[in-house]
N, C-alpha and C positions, 0 to 999 in steps of 0.2 A: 571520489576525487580527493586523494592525498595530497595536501598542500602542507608546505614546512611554516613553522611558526612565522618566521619572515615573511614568505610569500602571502601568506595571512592578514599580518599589520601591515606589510604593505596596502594590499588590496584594501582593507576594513579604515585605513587611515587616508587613502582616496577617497572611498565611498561617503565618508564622515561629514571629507571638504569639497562635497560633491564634484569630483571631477568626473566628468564623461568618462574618461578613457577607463579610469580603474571601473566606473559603475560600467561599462560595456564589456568590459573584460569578466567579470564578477559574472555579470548575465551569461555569456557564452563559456561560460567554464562550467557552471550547473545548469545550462541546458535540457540538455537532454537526459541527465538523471532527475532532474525535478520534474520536468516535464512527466517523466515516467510511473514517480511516487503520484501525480493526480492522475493520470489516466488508471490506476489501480484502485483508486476511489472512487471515481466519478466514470457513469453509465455512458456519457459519451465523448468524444474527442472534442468537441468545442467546448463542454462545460469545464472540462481538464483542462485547456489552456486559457479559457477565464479565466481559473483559478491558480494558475499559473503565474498571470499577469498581475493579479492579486496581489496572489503571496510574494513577488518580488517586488510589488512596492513597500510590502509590510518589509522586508528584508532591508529595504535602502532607508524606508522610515523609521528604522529602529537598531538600526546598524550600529549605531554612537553606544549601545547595552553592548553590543557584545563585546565577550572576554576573553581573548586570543589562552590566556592563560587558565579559564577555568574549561574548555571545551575545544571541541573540532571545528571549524567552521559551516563543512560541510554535514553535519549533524545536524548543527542547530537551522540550517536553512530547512531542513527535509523536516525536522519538527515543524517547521514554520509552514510550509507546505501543506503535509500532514495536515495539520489544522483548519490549513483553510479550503481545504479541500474539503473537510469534515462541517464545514460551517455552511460553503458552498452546496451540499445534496442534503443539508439536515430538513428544509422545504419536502424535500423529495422524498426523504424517507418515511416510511410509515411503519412504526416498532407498534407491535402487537407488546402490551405487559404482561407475559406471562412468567409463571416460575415452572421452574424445572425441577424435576425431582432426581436427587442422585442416581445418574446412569454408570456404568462404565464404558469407559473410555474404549476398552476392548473391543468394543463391538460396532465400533466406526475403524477399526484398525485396518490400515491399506496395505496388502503385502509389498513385499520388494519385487518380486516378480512382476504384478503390476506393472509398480511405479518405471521399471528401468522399460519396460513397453514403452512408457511413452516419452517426447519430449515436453520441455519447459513451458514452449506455446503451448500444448495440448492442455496442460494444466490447465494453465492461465485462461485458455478457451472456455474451458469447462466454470472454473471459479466465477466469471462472467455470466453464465447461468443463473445464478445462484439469483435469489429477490435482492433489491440493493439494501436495503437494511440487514441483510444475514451475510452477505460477501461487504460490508461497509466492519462488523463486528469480527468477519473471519480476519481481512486483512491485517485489522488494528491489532488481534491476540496473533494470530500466527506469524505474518509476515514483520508484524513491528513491533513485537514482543510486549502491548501491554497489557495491563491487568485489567481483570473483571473491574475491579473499582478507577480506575484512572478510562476504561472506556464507560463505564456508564456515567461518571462527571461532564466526558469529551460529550456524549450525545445523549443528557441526561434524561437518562434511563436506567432500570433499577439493575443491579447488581446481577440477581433474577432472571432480567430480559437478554442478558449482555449475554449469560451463559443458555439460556436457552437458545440464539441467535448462532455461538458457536456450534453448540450440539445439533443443532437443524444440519448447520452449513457440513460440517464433518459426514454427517449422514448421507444428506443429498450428494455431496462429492465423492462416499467412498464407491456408490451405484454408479455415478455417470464416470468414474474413472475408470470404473471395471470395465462397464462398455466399451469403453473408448478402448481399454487393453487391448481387448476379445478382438476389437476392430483392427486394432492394429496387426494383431497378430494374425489376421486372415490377410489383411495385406502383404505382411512381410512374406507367408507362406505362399500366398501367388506368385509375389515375385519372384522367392525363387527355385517355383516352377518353370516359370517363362526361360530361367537361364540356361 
């Protein structure tokens, strides 16, 4: 959700002096992309909108920091999310410490061919598979771009464990994606059979 610096200090300069209407509006404008960053965290739909409900109180409790001028609005809620979503399943997870020994990356590589088999659910289907501590490590490096050392701070665990948790997840996804291709494409070749 792009919003103009304006619509911004609007909204962050209601929220500050707690008026209802800008704090309701704030909530129904990151909705359902907040909503989305925790269900991609967290193993079920109710523990994703606890944490939900959470992280927007943290959002209205801390509202008064933020800096229209040094960031996006919408960034810093989804970090704030992020987190507590990460703080939310950290109970739940259970990181084996192991280290990993330099693999290459090659050999988790997914062709294109694959990938254009399938859709965005399918993925996401699949990445849900995964143990939640190795899809909690995938999402953080892949989908949110951060580093071995800023996830194993977020879910302190060693550097080590961060990357063997991605190399696990890489692996186990490049097999059940395949499947899923192979699957798909006997589908699509049924169908159009039947035409």
């Amino acid at each position: 959700m792009n919003l103009t610096k304006k619509q911004a200090n609007k909204l962050v300069t209601g929220c500050i002096d707690n008026n209802r209407k800008a704090q309701e509006e704030l909530y129904k404008l990151f909705y359902a992309d907040m909503l989305r960053v925790c269900i991609n965290y967290l193993p079920d739909r109710e523990m994703a909108k606890e944490a939900f409900n959470t992280g927007f109180l943290k959002v209205f409790q801390s509202i008064k920091n933020f800096d229209t001028e040094k960031g996006e609005l919408g960034g810093w809620i989804r970090k704030i999310m992020i987190f507590t979503s990460i703080d939310k399943c950290r109970s739940e997870l259970k990181f084996n410490h192991l280290l990993i020994t330099d693999r290459d990356d090659d050999e988790f590589f997914i062709s294109p061919d694959i990938l254009e088999k399938l859709f965005f659910d399918d993925i996401l289907k699949e990445i849900r598979t995964l143990p939640l501590a190795t899809q909690t490590v995938f999402n953080l490096s892949v989908l949110d771009g951060f580093s071995h050392k800023e996830i194993a701070a977020q879910l302190n665990i060693s550097e080590g464990t961060s990357r063997w948790h991605l190399s696990e997840a890489k692996k186990q996804l490049k097999g059940l994606l395949e499947t899923s291709a192979k699957g798909a494409g006997r589908q699509a070749e049924r169908s159009g059979k039947t035409k």
